[in-house]
N, C-alpha and C positions, 0 to 999 in steps of 0.2 A: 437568642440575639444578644441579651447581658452579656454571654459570653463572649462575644465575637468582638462587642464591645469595647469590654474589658481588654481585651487582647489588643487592639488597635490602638487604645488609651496606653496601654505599655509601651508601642510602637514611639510615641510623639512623648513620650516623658522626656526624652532629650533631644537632640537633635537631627534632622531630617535632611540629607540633600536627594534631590531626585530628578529628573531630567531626562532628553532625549539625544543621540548622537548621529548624526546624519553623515554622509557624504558628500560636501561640498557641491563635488559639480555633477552632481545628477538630482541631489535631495533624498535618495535612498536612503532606508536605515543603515547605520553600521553594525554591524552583529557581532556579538560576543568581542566585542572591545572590550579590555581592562578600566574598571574607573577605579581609581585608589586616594585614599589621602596618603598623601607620599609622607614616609618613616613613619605610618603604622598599621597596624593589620586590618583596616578597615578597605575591603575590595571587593568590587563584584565585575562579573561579565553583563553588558548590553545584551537582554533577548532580542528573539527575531522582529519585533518594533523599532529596535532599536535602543529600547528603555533602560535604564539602570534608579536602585535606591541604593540610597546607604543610611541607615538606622542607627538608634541608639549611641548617634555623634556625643560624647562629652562636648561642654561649653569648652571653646578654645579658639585659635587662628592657626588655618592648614592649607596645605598645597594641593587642591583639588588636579591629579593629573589626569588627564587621557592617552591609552599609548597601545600601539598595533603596528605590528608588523609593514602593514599594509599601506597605514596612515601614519600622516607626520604627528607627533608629541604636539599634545596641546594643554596648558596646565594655568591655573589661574587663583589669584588668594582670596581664603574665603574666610568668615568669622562667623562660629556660628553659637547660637545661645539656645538655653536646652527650651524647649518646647515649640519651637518655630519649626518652621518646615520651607527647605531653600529649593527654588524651580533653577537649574542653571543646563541651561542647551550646549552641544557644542558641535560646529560642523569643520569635517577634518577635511584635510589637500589631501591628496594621495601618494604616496611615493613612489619612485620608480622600483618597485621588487616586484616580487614575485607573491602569490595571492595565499601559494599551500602554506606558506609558515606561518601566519594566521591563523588559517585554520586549524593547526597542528595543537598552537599552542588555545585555542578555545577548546580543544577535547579533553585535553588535559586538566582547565578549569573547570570545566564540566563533572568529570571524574571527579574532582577533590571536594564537590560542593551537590551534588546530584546523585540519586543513588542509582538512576539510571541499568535498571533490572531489565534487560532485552529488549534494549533499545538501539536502530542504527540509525545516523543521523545523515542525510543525504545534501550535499549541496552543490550548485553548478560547475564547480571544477571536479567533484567526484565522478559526476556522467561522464566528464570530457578524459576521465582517467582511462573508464575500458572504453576497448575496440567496440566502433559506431557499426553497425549494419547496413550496407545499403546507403552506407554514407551521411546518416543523419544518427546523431546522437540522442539517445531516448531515457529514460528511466527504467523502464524496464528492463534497458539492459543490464543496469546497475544492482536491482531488486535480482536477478539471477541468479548472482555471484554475492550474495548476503547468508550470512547461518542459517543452515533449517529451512531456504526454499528450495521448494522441489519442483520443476516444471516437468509435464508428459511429453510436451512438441514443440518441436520451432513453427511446423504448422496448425495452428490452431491449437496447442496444446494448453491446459489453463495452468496458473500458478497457485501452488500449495505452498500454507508455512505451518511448519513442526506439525504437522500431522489434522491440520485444519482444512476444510474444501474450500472454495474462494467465497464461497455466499458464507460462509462464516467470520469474514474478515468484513472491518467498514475502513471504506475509504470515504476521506473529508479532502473536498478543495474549494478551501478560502471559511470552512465550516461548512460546507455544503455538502448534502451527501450524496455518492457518485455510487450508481448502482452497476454500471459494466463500465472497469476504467479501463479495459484493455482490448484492441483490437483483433477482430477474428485469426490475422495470421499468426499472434501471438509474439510478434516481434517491437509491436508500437504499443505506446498508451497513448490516450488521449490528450495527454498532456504535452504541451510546449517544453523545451529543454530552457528555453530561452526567457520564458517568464516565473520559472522556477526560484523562488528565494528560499524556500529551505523544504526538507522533508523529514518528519521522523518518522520511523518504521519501528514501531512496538511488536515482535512475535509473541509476549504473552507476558503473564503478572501486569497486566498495565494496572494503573489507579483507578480509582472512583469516578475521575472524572469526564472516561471514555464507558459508555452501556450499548447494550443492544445486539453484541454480538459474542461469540465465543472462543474467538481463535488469537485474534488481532488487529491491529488501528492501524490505518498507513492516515498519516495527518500531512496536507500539503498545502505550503502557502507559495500565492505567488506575489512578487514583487508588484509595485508600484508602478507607472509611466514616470518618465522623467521630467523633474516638476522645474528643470532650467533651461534645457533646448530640443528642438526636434532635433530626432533622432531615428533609425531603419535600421530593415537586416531583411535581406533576399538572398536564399538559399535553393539549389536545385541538385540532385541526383537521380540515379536511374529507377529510383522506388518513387521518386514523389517531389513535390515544391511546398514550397513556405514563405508566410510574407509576417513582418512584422513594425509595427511603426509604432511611436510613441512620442508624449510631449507634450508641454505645458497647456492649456486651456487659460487658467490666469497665473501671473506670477507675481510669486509675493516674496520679500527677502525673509530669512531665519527656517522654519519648519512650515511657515503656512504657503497655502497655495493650490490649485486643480489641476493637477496630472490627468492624462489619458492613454491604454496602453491596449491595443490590437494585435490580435495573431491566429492565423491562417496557414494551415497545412492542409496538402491534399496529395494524396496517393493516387500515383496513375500504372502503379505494377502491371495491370493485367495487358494493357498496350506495351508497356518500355518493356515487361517481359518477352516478349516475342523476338524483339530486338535484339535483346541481349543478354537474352537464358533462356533460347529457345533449347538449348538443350536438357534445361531444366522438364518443361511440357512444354512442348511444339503448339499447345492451344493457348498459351500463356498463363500466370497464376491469378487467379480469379479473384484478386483481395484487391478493394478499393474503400479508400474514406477517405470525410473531408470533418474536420474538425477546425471549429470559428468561438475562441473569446474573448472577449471586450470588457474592458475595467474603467472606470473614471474614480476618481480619487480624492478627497476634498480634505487639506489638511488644517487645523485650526494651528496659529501662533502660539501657543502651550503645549501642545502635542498632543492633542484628541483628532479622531481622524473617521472620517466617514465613509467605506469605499460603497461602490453597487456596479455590478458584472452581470453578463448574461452570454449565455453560452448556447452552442448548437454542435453537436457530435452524432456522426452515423458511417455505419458500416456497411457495404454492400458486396455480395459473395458470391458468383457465378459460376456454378460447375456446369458444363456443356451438358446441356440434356437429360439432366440428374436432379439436381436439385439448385435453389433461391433462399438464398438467407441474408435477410435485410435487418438493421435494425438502427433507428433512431433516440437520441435523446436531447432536450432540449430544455431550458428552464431562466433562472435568474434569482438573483439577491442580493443579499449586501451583509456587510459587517462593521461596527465600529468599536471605539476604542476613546472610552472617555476616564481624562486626568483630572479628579476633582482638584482645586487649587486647596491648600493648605492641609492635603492629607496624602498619604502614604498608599491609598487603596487605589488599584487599578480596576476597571467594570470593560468587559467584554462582552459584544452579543453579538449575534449573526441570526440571520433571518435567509430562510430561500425554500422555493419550489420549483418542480420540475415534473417532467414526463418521460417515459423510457418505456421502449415497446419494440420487441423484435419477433419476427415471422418465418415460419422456416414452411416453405413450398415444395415438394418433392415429388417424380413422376409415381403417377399410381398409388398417389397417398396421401389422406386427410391432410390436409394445411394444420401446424402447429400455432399459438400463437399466445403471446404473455406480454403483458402490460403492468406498469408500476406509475398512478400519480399521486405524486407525494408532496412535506412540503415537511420543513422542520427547523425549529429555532431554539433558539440558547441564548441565556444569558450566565455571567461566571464573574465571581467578583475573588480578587489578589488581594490579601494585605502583606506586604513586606516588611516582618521585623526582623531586621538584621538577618543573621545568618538563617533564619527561618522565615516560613511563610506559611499561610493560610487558607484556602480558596474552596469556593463552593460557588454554588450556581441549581440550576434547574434547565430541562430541556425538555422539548417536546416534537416527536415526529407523528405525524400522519399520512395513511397509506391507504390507499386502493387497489389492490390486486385486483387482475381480469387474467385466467391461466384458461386456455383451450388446446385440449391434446386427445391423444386414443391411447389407448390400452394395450398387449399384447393380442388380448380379443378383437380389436378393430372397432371398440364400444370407443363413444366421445366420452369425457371427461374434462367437465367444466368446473370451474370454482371461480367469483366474486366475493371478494371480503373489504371490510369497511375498517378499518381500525387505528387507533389513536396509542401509541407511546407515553409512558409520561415518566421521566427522571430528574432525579436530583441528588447529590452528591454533596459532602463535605470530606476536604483532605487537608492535611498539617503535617509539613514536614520538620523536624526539631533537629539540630544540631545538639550533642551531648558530649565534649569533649570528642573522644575517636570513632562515637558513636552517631552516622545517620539513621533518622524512624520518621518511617511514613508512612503511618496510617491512614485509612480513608473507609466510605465507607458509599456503596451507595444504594438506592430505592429507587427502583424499575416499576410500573404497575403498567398491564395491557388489559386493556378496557376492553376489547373485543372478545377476552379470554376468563375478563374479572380476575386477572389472575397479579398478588402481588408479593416482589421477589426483592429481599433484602441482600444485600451483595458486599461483607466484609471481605476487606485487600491491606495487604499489610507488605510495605517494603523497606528493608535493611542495608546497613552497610559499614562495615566496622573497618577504620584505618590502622592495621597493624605496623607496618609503616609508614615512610613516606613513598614506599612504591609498590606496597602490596597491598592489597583491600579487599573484601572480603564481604558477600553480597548475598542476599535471599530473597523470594518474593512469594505471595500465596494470596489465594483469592478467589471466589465465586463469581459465576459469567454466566448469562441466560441471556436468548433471544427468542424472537417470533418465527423469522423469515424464516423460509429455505428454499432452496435449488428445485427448479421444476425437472429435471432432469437428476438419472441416480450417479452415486462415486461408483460406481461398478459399470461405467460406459467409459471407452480408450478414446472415443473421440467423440464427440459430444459438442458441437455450433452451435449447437439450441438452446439458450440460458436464460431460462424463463426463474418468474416467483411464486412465492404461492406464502399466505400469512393462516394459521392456525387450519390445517388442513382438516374438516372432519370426519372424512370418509379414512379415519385410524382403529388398528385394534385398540381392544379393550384392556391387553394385560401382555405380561411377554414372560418368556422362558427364559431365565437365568442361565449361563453357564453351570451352576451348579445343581438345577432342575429344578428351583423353587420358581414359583410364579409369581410376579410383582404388575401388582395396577398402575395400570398407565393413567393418571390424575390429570394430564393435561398434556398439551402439543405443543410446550415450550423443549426448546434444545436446551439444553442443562451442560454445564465442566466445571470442573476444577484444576486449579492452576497450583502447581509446582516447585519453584526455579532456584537453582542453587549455583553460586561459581564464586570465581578472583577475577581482580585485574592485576595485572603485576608491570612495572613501570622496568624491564631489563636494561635499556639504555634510555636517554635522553630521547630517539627515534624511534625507538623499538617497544611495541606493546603488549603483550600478551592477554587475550580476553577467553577466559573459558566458564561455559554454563552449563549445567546439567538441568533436565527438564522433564517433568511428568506432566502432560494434560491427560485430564480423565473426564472423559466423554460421556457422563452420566444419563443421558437420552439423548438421542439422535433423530431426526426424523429423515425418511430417506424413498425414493418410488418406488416400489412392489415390482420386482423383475420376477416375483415366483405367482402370481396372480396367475392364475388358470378360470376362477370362474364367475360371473356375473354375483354382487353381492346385491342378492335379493331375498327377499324371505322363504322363500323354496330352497335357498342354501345356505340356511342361517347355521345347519349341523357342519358345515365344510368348515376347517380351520381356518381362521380370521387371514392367515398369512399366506391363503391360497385364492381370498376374495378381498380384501381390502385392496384400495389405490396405494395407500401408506403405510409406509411400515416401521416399527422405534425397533431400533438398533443402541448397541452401547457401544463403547472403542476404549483405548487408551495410547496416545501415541509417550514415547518415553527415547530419550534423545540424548548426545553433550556436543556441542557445538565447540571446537577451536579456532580463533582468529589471533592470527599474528602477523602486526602492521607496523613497517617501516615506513617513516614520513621524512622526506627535508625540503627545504626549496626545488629542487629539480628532477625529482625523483622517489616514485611510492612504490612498496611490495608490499603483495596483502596476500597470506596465506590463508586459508579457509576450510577445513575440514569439519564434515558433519556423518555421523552415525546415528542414526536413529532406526525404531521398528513401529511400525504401524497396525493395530490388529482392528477388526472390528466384528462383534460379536451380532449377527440377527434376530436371535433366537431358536437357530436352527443350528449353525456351527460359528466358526472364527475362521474368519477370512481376512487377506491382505488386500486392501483395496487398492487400484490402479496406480496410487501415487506413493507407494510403499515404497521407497531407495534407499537401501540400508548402509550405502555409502556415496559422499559425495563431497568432490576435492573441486576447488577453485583456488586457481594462481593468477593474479594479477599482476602488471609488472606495466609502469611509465615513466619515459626521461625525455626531461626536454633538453637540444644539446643545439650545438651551431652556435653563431655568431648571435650574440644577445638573444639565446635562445628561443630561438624563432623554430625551429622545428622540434617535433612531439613524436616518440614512437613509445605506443603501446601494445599489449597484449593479452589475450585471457587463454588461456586453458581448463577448457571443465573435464571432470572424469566421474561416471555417476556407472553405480551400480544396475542391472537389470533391473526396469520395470518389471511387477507381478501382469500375469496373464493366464486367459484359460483355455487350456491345450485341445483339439481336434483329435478325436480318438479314431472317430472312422462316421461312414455315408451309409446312409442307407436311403432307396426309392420309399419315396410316401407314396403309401395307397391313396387313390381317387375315391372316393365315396361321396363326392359329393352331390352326385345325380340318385341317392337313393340305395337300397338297399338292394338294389338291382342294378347296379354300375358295375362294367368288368372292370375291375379294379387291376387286374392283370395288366390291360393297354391302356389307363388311363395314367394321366402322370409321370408317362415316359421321362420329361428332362426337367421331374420336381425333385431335388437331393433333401434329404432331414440331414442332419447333423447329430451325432452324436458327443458330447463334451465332455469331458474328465472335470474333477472337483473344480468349484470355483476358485481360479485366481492360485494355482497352484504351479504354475510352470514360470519361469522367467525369462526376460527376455536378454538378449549379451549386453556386455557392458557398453556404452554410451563413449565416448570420447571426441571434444573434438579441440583445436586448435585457431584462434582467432589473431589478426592482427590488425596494427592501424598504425600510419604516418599523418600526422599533421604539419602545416607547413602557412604560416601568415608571413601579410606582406603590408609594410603600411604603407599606404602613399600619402596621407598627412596625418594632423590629430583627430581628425573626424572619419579616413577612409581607411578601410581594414581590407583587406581579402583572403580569405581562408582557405586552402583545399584540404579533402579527409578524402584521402583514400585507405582502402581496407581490402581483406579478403576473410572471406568466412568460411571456415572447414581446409583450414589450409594444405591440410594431406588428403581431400577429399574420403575422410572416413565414411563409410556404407554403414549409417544407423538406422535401425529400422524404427519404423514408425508404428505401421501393424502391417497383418497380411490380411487381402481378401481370403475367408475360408473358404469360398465355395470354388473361386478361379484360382486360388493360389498367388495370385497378383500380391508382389510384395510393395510396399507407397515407405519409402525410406526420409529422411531427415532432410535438411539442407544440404545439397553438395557443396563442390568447390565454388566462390560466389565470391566475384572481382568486384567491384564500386567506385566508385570519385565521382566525390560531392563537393560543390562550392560555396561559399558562405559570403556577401557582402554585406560587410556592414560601412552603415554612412550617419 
């Protein structure tokens, strides 16, 4: 703590200005604005708060300015004397352009100040860039068409990044953590597009600051309600409706004030389907949900800010006659953001709990069934000296798993576990002339497990130029959770949890036939990451990463389990009666992104290679989400008369999924009446299966072609009307999704799939 001390006492030896920038006429943060003292090199960009410091001011008199693309120039004289610390707010008018050149030029400050090691940064005009599905623009569409994901389905299929399962990745919204962010058809997340203010998407090296899991952090924050007037937005297409409203509660002039902001979507596919892709299934697609959240906002006069939200999301899935899969989650929290006056440190905390439980009902077969209630908080505290910073914090989740399933035997298989998280981290980023270092470090302990995990990360970045730069990242990652369901299933609805599972072997077989003790039922990796960014034109950016994760324990569900683990079969190998089984991997990858930006128009090329192995202890195998290539082209212009019309586009092109091949049939004998059954006429129309090595065959390549027109319409400064029409699969490409083995019934991707959606806002 002397330390930290001392560090912040350097911070305030000279002069401090610090402050918040808003949006005039909404109250919203402005982000990644420019604040500089003009003629000289003291500058930084506004975070998603809004917030900006400038440190280490010499005593003088300067032109504090503000300046964005977006917003008009706002600049003011200031006198500042070394040891004081200056609070100065500024809320900007807007101007009439366009939003993307802003943005353009924030990534580029980002870059020059951030070492930003596989990191993509998501914001409301980048959804509105690719082609919407169905006519509502999502996030997930956007997480598609990023380095290194790999999705199995448009229907139900889940999403992988660099060679992680999804229960290995955490997602945070508002700090909150969201245990299924994405909807059974695998086309929606849970999330609003509309109350989106920013996202980042870490696929791996993250810092200290993120624990818990092993793959990756999707971090989402939403905006504010509007803290100056009421304000709507009612949207409807042939998937679903949406409502969204927001607006002041009290109004204060400068930063303070109580906003409130509502939003409400609901899918009604399996009806409008019938209507209007019935040629899709004549019985319509059976995906429906309704996702509901609610924010109030309390912002103090200095820029401390209180929010508290509460949420309700559920999914509900109806195959005629087959099967029920339902699942809800529900909860609530808050987060604030306190500015002590006359110091330089910012303090962050979030607090929330919630509930998550889905059910899978199927004819002729035990009901599955997995629940998660949980609750988790954080506190984080900023010092900002000058071109560097400081931050550490502590965190704590706790969890209740309830996981109810069967076996290949038709044995139930229960697990309830009680367990407690506890983390804390310290990270310092240091400027050194051409040299960014960002060490961190952090300290995981799981109390249900007594098990404690020290987790050094270290991130780089050398400026060889001013347009080349030159990056690395590396770091230790452990978690508890995992998947109630194994990566060796192609379609898989059922995404249950399960925390320190015990029914595990005791030791596992190496690749290289040594045997190594299994010490515990943590998931273990290590992180890799190597690239540039190189600045070719003023527009033009080139980002490339090279990446090893190494998948040091795995834990995963027993598909080779043949027999009851009891003490009559304590001589049968552990990996022919355990429920769980430690598997190792290595996924090993280079990701290319090259993006053209200007006011009217973005192209994003995107190439990714990567191989995916994973070792059981019995061989190496590719598991389901193995695509050892995969190409995304993006492409948006807005054109017409003050640019009122938008046409975009995506094309993906993905390598075969791994799969495992149908060798041949054979009649199973009936024996089940005895050792006196004619096994001859019994059994007539039961087929066995016969299958070739796991995961050894592939499937053809993937392709398909998307587009989207956009088109607004205002009828004054408060009325907006938007249409998005689209078409998805526009050469109606025949991808396969899987085959029934036993009918041969092939169930293929999205076809050709027309849309127009409308958007009012008022």
């Amino acid at each position: 703590m002397a330390a930290l001390m001392a560090l912040a006492g350097e911070g305030v030896a000279q002069g401090i200005i610090k402050g918040f920038v808003t949006d005039k006429s909404s109250g919203e943060p402005a982000i990644f604005v420019n604040v500089l003292l003009d003629g000289t090199s003291f500058g930084v960009t506004t975070d998603v708060s809004g917030y900006y410091s400038l440190t280490k001011i010499p005593a003088g008199t300067y032109t504090l300015k503000v300046s964005s693309i977006e917003f008009k120039t706002e600049s003011i004289e200031i006198t500042v004397e070394d040891g004081k610390v200056y609070s100065r707010n500024f809320e900007l008018e807007t101007k009439v352009v366009e939003l993307e050149g802003a943005e353009i030029s924030a990534d580029r400050g980002e870059q020059e100040t951030q070492v930003r090691m596989s990191v993509e940064t998501i914001r409301p005009n980048d959804i509105k860039r690719v082609p919407s599905i169905g006519g509502q623009a999502d996030i997930v569409q956007v997480l598609q068409t990023l380095p290194g994901f790999v999705t199995t389905g448009d229907q139900g299929g889940q999403i992988y990044i660099r060679g992680g399962s999804p229960v290995q990745n955490i997602v945070f919204l508002d700090g909150m953590i969201v245990y299924n962010p994405f909807h059974s058809i695998g086309l929606f997340s849970v999330f609003d597009t509309d109350i989106i203010s920013n996202a980042d998407i870490y696929t791996g090296g993250f810092s200290g600051e993120f624990g818990g899991r092993i793959s990756s952090v999707m971090d989402i924050t939403t905006r504010n309600g509007n803290k100056r007037e009421f304000r709507g937005k009612v949207g409807a297409s042939p998937f679903g409706a949406k409502l969204l409203v927001e607006g002041p509660l009290k109004k204060r002039d400068g930063l303070g004030g109580i906003s409130y902001v509502l939003s409400a979507k609901r899918s009604y596919l399996e009806e409008s389907s019938k209507l209007f892709y019935g040629y899709v299934d004549e019985d319509g697609l059976p995906f429906n949900f309704t996702d509901i959240y609610g924010k109030i906002s309390f912002a103090g006069a200095k820029g401390s800010k209180f929010n508290l939200f509460g949420f309700s999301f559920n999914d509900d899935v109806r195959y005629q006659a087959l099967s029920n899969l339902n699942w809800y989650n529900y909860g609530g929290g808050g987060n604030f953001l306190v500015v002590p006056a006359g110091s330089a440190v910012l303090i962050n905390g979030n607090f929330a709990a919630s509930e998550y439980a889905i059910r899978l009902e199927e004819e002729g077969l035990p009901d599955r069934r997995s629940s998660i209630n949980g609750f988790n908080f954080g506190l984080d505290f900023k010092y900002l000296l000058g071109e560097d910073d400081l931050r550490y914090g502590v965190q704590v989740v706790g969890l209740n798993t309830d996981f109810e399933t069967f076996n290949s035997l038709g044995v139930k298989v229960q697990q309830e576990e009680n367990t407690t998280e506890l983390g804390a981290y310290l990270a310092y980023k240091k400027t050194a002339g051409r040299w960014l270092i960002q060490p961190s470090i952090r300290f995981q302990y799981y109390s249900s497990l007594a098990r404690f995990s020290p987790e050094p990360r270290l991130g780089l970045k050398y400026k060889v130029t001013e347009f080349l730069r030159l990056k690395a990242a590396a770091g230790l990652y452990s978690q508890n959770l995992i998947q109630a369901n194994s990566d060796r299933d192609v379609v898989n609805l059922f995404y249950g949890f399960v925390t320190g599972p015990s029914n595990l072997q005791d030791d596992i077989i190496m690749p290289d036939g040594q045997t190594r003790e299994v010490e515990h039922s943590l998931q273990t990796a290590r992180h890799l990451i190597a690239g540039f960014e190189y600045d070719i034109t003023e527009k033009i950016n080139l980002n490339v990463e090279g990446y090893i994760k190494d998948f040091t324990q795995l834990t995963n569900v027993n598909r080779n389990k043949l027999f009851p683990d009891t003490p009559e079969n304590r001589d049968i190998p552990e990996v022919l009666r355990k429920d769980y089984i430690v598997e190792t991997g290595i996924a090993r990858g280079i990701d290319f992104v090259m993006k053209y930006e200007d006011k009217h128009s973005s192209l994003w090329f995107v190439y990714s290679l990567s191989d995916v192995d994973r070792w059981d202890g019995i061989r190496w195998y590719d598991p389901v989400f193995d695509r050892r290539h995969n190409v995304n082209f993006v492409a948006s212009h807005a054109f017409g008369k003050q640019r009122k019309w938008e046409a975009s586009l995506r094309w993906n092109l993905g390598s075969g999924l791994p799969f495992t091949q149908t060798q041949g049939y054979y009649q199973e004998p009936g024996v089940d009446g005895g050792i006196g059954t004619d096994y001859v006429i019994t059994n007539q129309d039961e087929l066995g299966i016969y299958y070739a090595e796991l995961n050894e065959g592939r499937l053809p390549y993937y392709h398909r072609l998307d587009i989207n027109v956009r088109r607004s319409w205002e009828f004054n400064d408060k009325m907006t009307l938007e249409m998005n029409a689209g078409i998805t699969n526009v050469y109606n490409r025949a991808n396969v999704f899987y085959v029934n083995r036993v009918t041969n019934e092939r169930v293929d991707q999205l076809p050709f799939l027309p849309s127009l959606g409308f958007d009012l806002t008022f």
